[in-house]
C-alpha positions, -999 to +999 in steps of 0.1 A: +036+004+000+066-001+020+048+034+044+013+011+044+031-022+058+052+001+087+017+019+097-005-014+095+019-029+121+018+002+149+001-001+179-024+028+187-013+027+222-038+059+228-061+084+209-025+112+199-007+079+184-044+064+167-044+096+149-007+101+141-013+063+125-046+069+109-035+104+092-004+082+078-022+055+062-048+083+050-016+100+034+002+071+017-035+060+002-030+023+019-069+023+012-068+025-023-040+000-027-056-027-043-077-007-068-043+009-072-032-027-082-060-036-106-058-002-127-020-010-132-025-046-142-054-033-163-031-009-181+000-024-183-016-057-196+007-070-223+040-054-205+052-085-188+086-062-171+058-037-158+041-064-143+065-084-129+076-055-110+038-044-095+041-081-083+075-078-068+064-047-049+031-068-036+052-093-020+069-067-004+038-058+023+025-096+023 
């Protein structure tokens, strides 16, 4: 998460850097965050320490 806030906020100053930026998000999955999310809430639905944490880490990149 913490890799997928850092890359959001780079500037793709030209096409060597867009890529560098595009291949990290691609790496870290900053795509598949949110489903990421949902399947963790999903699973850990009556473990309120799990999911206090998986909100902690949210507020993190927002």
């Amino acid at each position: 998460m913490v890799e997928c806030n850092h890359w959001g906020g780079e500037e793709p100053y030209d096409k060597e850097r867009a890529e560098q930026i595009r291949k990290a998000v691609e790496k870290a999955r900053c795509d598949s965050l949110d489903s990421e999310e949902q399947a963790l809430e999903r699973k850990y639905k009556g473990n309120k320490k799990i999911l206090d944490a998986v909100g902690k880490a949210k507020e993190l990149v927002t």
